[in-house]
C-alpha positions as CSV (number, residue, x, y, z in Angstrom):
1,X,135.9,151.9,86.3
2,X,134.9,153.1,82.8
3,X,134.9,156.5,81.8
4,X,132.4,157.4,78.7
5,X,133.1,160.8,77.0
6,X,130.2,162.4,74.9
7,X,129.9,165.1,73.4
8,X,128.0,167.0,76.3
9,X,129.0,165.6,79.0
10,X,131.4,162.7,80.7
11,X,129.7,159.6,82.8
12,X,132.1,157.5,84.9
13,X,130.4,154.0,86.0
14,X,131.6,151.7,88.6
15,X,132.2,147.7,86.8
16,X,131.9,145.0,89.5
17,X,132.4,142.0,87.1
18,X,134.0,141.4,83.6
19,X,130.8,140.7,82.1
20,X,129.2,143.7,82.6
21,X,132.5,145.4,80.9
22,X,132.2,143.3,77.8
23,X,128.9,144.4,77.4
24,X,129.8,148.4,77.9
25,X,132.8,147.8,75.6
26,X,130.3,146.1,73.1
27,X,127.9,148.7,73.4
28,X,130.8,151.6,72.9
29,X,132.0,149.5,70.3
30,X,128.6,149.6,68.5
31,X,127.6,152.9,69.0
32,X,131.0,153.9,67.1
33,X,130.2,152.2,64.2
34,X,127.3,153.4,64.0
35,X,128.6,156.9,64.1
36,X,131.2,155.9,61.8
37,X,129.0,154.2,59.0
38,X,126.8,157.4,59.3
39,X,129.8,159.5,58.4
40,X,131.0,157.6,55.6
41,X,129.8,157.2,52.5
42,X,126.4,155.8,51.7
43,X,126.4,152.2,50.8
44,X,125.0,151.4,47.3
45,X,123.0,148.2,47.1
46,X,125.4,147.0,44.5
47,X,127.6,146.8,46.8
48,X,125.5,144.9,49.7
49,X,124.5,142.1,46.8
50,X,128.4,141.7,46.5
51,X,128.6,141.4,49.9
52,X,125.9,139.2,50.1
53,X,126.9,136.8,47.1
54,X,130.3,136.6,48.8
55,X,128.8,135.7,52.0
56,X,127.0,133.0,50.4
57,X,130.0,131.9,48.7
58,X,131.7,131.4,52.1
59,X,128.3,129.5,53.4
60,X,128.7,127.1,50.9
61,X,132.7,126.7,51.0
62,X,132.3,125.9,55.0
63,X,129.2,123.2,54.3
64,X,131.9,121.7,51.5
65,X,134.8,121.2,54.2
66,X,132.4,120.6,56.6
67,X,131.0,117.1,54.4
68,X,134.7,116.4,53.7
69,X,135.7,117.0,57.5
70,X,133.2,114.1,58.4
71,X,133.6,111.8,55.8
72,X,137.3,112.1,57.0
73,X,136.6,111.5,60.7
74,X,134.6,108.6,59.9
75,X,137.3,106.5,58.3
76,X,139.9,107.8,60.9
77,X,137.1,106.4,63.6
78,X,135.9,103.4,61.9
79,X,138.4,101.8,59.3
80,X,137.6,99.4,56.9
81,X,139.9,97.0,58.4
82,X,138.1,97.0,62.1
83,X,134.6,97.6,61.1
84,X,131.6,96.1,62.2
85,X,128.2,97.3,61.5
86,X,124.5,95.3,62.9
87,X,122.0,95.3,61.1
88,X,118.1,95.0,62.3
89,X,114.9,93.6,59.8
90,X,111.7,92.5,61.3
91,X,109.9,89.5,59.4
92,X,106.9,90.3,57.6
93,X,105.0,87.9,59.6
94,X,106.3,89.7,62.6
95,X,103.5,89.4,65.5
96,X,105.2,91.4,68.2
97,X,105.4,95.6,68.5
98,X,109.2,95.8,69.4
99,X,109.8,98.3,72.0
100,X,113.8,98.4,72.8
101,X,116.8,96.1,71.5
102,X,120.6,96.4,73.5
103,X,123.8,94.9,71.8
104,X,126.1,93.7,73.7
105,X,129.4,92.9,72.0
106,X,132.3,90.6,74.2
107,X,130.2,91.4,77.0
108,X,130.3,95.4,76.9
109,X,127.5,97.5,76.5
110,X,127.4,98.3,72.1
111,X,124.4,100.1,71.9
112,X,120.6,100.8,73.2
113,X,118.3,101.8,71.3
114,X,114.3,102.9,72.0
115,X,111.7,102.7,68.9
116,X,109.2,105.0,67.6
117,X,106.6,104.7,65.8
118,X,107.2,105.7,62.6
119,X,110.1,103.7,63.2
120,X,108.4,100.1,63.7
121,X,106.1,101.0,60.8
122,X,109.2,101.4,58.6
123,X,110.7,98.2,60.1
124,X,107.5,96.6,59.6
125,X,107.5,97.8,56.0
126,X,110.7,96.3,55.2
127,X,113.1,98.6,56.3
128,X,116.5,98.0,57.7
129,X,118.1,99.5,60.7
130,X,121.3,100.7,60.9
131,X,121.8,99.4,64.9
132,X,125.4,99.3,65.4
133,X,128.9,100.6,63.7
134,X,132.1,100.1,65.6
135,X,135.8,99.1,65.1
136,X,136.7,95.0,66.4
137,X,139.8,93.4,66.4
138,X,140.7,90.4,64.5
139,X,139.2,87.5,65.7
140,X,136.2,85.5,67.8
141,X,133.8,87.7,69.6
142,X,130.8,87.3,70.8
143,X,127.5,89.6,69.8
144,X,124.7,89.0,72.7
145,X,120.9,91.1,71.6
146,X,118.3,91.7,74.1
147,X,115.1,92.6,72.1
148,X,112.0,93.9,74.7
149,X,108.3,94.9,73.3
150,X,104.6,93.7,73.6
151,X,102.3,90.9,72.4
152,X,99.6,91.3,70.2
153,X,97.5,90.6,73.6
154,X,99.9,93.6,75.0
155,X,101.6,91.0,77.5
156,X,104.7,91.8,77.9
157,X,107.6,90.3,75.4
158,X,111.3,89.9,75.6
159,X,114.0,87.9,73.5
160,X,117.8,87.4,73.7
161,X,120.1,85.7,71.7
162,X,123.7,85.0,71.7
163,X,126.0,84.6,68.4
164,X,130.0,83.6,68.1
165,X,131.7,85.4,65.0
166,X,134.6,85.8,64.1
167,X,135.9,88.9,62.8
168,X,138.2,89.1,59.7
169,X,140.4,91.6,58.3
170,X,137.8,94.0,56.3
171,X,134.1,95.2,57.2
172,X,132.0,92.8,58.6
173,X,128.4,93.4,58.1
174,X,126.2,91.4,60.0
175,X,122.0,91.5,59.9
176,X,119.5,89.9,62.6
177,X,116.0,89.4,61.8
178,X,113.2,89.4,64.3
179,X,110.9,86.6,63.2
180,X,107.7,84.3,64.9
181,X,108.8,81.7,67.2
182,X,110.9,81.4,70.2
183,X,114.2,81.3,72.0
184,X,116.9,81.2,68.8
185,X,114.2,81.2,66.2
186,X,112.9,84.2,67.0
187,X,115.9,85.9,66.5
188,X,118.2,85.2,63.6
189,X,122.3,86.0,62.6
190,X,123.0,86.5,59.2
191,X,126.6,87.4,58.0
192,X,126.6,89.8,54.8
């Protein structure tokens, strides 16, 4: 039950759930500081543009820790020591419109990925794709790619691979290019 006192008159209300009292509270709430900033003294705008440069301050302070935060987290996720990150390149001679690649890595799902296409024009242009960053063990492994898309005749197109690495202490960057040809050509492991 809340009770509401004005100055003319007093209104009781029934509350059936705690939302609805949060939102009377929030109202009462607001309607007293309201009544409260109308009593005090006028603020001057000198003292809003403080305000407001000290707000912005505070914006900026929260993006700086906010960078730092992540640039943390990302060496607590993925050291240097256990990294692994795939590369993808197309071939400039590249005949096929790639649809989908999946990375599999010791036989567990790595990652899945669906293109775009301002995506394959970029590929197609030379870019490089950032596919896969992760932490490995020490040791052999075993990176299987699946690479699905369309012919030039729009026949349907699809490509896997298998290659056996083994994983060092330190990053281990590793690229595959999608070239012309078939079975392991058209898909090539590159260590960096």
């Amino acid at each position: 039950m809340v009770v509401l006192l004005t100055k003319r008159k007093i209104a009781v209300f029934r509350v059936s759930d705690m939302t609805t009292m949060m939102r009377i509270t929030a109202l009462v709430m607001m309607f007293s500081a309201v009544a409260g900033a109308q009593a005090g003294e006028a603020v001057s705008r000198e003292q809003i543009k403080g305000l407001d440069e000290q707000v912005q301050d505070i914006k900026s302070d929260v993006l700086a820790i906010s960078t730092e935060l992540m640039q943390l987290e990302e060496k607590l996720i993925h050291p240097s020591g256990t990294q692994v990150s795939l590369f993808l390149a197309v071939a400039k001679d590249h005949k096929v419109r790639l649809d989908a690649v999946d990375v599999r890595i010791d036989g567990v799902d790595a990652t899945h990925h669906l293109y775009t296409h301002k995506e394959l024009e970029a590929l197609q242009s030379g870019g490089v794709q950032r596919l896969y960053t992760g932490n490995l063990r020490s040791g052999e492994h075993v990176l299987e790619v699946t690479l699905t898309g369309k012919t030039a005749g729009n026949a349907a197109w699809r490509e896997s691979a298998t290659w056996r690495f083994t994983k060092e202490e330190g990053p281990r960057l590793v690229e595959l290019t999608l070239a012309d040809g078939a079975g392991s050509d058209a898909i090539r492991f590159k260590a960096l």
